[in-house]
Each structure stands twice: as structure tokens, then as C-alpha cells.
N, C-alpha and C positions, 0 to 999 in steps of 0.2 A: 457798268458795262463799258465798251471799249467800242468806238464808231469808226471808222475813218469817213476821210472827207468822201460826200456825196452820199452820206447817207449809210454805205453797207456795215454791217457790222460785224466787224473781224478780231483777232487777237492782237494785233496793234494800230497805232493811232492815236487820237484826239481819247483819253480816258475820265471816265468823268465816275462820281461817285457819291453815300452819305455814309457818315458815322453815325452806325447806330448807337442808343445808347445802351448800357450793361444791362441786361437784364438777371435780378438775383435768383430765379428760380430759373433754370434752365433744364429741368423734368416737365414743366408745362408745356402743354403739345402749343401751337401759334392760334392753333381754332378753338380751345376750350372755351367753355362761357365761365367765368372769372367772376366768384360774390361780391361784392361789393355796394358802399353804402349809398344811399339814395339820395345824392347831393341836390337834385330835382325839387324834394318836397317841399324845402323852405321858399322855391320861385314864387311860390301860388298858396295864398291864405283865403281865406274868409268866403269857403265856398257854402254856397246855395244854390237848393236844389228847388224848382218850382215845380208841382205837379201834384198827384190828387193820389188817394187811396186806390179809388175805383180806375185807374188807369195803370192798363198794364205796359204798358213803355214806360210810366215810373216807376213801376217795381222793378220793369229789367236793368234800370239805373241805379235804383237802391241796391241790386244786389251787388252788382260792380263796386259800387262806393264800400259797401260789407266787405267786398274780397279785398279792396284795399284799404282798407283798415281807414278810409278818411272821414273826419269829424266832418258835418257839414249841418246848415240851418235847413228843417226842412219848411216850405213856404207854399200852403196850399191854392191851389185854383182852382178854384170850382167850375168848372167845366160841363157840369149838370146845368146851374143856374147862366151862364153865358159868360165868367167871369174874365175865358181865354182871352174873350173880344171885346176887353177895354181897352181905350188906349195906352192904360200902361204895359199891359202886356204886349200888346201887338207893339212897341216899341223891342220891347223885351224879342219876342218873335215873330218877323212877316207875315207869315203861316199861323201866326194865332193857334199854334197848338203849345201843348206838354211834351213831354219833362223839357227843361229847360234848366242847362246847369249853367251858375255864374262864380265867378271867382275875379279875386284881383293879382294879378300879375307884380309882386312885389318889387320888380327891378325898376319897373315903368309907371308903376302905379294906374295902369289902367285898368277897368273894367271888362273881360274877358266873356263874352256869353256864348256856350256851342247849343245846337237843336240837335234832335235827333238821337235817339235812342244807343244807336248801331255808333255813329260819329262822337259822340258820348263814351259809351263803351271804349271803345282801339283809343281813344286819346288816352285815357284814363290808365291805360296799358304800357302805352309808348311813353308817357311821362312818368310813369312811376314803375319801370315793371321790375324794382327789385324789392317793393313793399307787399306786403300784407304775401296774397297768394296771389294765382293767375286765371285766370277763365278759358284758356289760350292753349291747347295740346303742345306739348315738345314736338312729338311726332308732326312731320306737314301734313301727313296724307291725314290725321285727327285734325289737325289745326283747320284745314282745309271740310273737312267734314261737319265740323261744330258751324265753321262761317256756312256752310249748304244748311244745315238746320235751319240758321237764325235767317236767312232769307226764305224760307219757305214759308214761315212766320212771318218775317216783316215782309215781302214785297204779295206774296199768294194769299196770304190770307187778311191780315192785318184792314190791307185799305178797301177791301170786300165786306169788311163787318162791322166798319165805325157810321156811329149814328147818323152822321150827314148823308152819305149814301144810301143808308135805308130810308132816310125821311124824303128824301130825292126818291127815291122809286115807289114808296105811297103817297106821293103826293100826285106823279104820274099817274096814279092808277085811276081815280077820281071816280073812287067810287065801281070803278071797274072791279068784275072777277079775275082772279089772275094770282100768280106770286105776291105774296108781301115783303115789307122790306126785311123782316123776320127771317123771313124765308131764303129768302137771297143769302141774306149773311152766314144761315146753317147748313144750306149748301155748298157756300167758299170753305168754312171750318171744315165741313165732312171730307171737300175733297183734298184738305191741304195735310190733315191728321192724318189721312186715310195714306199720304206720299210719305211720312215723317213715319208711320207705324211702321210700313217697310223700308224706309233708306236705316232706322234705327237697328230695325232686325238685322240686315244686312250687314251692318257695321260691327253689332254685339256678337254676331255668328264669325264673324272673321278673327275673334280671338279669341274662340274656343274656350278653354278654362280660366285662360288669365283676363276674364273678363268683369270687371266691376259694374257695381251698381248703378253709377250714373248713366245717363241717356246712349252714350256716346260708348260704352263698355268702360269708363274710365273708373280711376278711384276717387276721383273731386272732381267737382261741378267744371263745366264749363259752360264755354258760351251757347250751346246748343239745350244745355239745362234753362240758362237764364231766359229764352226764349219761351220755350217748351211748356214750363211751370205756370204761367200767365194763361197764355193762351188754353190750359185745359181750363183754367178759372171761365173765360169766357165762353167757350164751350158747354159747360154747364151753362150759361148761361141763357145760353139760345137753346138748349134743352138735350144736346148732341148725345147721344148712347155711346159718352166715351169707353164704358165697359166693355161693348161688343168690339167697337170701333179701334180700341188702339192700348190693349194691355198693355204690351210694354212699353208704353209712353208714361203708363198710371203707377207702373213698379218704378220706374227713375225719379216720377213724381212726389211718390212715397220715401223714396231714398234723399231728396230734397227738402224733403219738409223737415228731416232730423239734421238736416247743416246749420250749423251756426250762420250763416251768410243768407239763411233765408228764413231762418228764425227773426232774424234781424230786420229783413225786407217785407216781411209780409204786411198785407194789409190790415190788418187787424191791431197792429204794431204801429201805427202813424198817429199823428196825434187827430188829423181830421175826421179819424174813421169814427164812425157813430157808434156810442156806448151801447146803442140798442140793439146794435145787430152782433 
């Protein structure tokens, strides 16, 4: 561009400029997203994943790790028996919760740990998103709709139905009539399914016939799946009438359970899960 003095910028003057360099394809528009190889994967070795069968923020993690294709140690903690709250763990995480991924940073040789399910996930993305598949819509307004999923899941229902909060509200009750902590928690599912059974409808009716199997109308999973699938686990669990409650949650669910990526993450799949059940 071409300035003169004081600033305005006119057709002559002070001209300043760069040399681009040659570029060989010049049919490629400048915005295209451009394949290429995932010089990223070799940063990062030797990951480990800590967390339990029975917890579904690990499996939302396993399945992420399945879409990206990454080999990892899985390393249980038993979380039933109090295993979160040793002190290697709570080293591991302040929060003394799961999943917990660790890896080593091969440039630096340090030690690497993320928490959090959700922060897990978008790293996993953002470091590698030219491997394995994506969880992630092209479309924003889907990309945008999968992440409203996966908080309706993680912030509305999630911290409403973990054990420490129901054992906090019958320990309150002391013997009193009233709610249980049971009860509590299948109230938060009923009314968080009951938001996800219509924001889904809403979304699947929006593309009419070109509408696919997963959660989201898509044709592979995303992140709104990787949520979704867990939580109807839990659901049953607290005893929820997901049939009345949230058909087409249970049809994407069913469309999920034949993916490779959650063939791979299920709980029954881990090595901690009990041969008994």
C-alpha cells in the first residue's frame, strides 16, 4: 500500500510492500481448508487416560480418543471405593475427579495433565483435527448446536445427578420426609432430556429429508452424540421413562451403538468393567 506522510493513504508517497511467495496451484480459492498431514501427532506420546467404566465423562473421552484414532493406557479409578481421593490422584486433579488425560509433551519432556471432559474433548480437536474423524459439524450453526447439546448434559444435568450431591441432600434430610437424593437427580435428568428431546426434534426437522441418524440430523457422530449416549446410560439408571420421555434421543442412541467409535468406548469394552455384569 502506498501512505504519504501524516498518515493518509493515497496513490503516491512513502510505498511500502511484501513478496509473496509463488504459490503452485493457483485454482485454490485463499479460504479453502487445504488436507494435509498431521505434523502435531508426533508432539505428544504416551497418553493415559484415568477414569472408571461406570463413569460417563470417561466414556465421553473414550469416544473422542476412538474418533481420533489415538492409542492410549487405559488406567482405572475407582471412584465407587474412594480411589479419586488419594493423594495421588488429587496430585493428578484438585477436584479429585475423572477422566483425567495425561500425555508427555515430547519437545519438552514434560508431563501434560487436562481435566474435564468438555476441555478434553476441543483439545483433542484443536491438536489433531486432521486425524482420525471429527465430532465437530462443518456447518457453525451444527457446530454451535452439538456444543448447546453437550452443555445441557454437562452444566444442567451432570452436577444435579453426581453422587456427592445426592448423599448431601440425604444426609440433610435426617430422617426426614421429603425428596431423596434419588429423587433429586431424576428430576434434573427428566427435565434436562425432556430440553435435549426438543432442541433435537427441532434441529432434525430443520433438514427435512437430508436428515441423518445421528442426534444432531447428521451422518456421524458428534459431539452432541458423545454427550447424549452416556447420559441415557444414567438415566436408566435413576429409573427415567426414557421411552415416553425422549424417543428421539433413543433412535440416535441406537444409531450410536453400531459406530465403531462407540463400539470401542463402551463400558463393557474397558478392562475394569466386571466380567459379571
Amino acid at each position: 500500500w502506498c501512505t504519504k506522510e501524516g498518515g493518509d493513504k493515497v496513490g503516491f508517497g512513502v510505498c511500502e510492500g511484501k513478496v509473496l511467495p509463488a504459490i503452485s496451484n493457483l485454482g485454490t480459492p485463499a479460504h479453502a481448508n487445504i488436507c494435509r498431514s498431521d505434523s502435531k501427532k508426533d508432539n505428544y506420546s504416551h497418553f493415559k487416560l484415568y477414569g472408571h467404566w461406570k463413569s460417563s465423562s470417561a466414556w465421553r473421552v473414550r469416544t473422542a480418543m476412538a474418533a481420533k484414532a489415538i492409542p492410549y493406557e487405559s488406567i482405572p479409578v475407582n471412584f465407587l471405593e474412594g480411589e479419586h481421593k488419594s493423594d495421588a490422584h488429587s496430585r493428578r486433579n484438585s477436584m479429585m475427579q475423572i477422566p483425567v488425560l495425561e500425555f508427555v509433551n515430547t519437545g519438552s519432556g514434560e508431563t501434560v495433565r487436562i481435566t474435564q471432559s468438555m476441555a478434553i474433548i476441543e483439545f483433542l480437536e484443536e491438536m489433531f483435527p486432521n486425524r482420525g474423524g471429527t465430532l465437530f459439524p462443518a456447518d457453525p450453526i451444527d457446530r454451535a448446536a452439538a456444543r448447546e447439546a453437550a452443555e445441557i448434559v454437562n452444566s444442567g444435568i451432570q452436577p444435579l445427578q453426581n453422587l456427592p450431591i445426592l448423599n448431601m441432600i440425604d444426609s440433610g434430610r435426617e430422617g426426614r420426609e421429603g425428596l431423596t437424593g434419588k429423587d433429586f437427580g431424576k428430576l434434573a435428568i427428566e427435565k434436562g432430556l425432556f430440553a435435549l428431546e426438543a432442541m433435537v426434534g427441532k434441529q432434525r426437522n430443520s433438514k427435512g429429508k437430508g436428515c441423518g441418524p445421528y442426534a444432531l440430523g447428521t451422518f456421524s457422530p458428534t459431539l452432541a452424540d458423545v454427550f447424549i449416549v452416556p447420559q441415557l446410560c444414567n438415566a436408566r439408571r435413576f429409573c427415567v421413562d426414557v421411552e415416553s420421555l425422549c424417543p428421539t434421543l433413543l433412535a440416535a442412541e441406537a444409531a450410536a451403538a453400531q459406530h465403531a467409535w462407540f463400539k470401542e468406548s463402551s463400558p463393557k469394552e474397558q478392562p475394569d468393567h466386571p466380567s459379571s455384569m
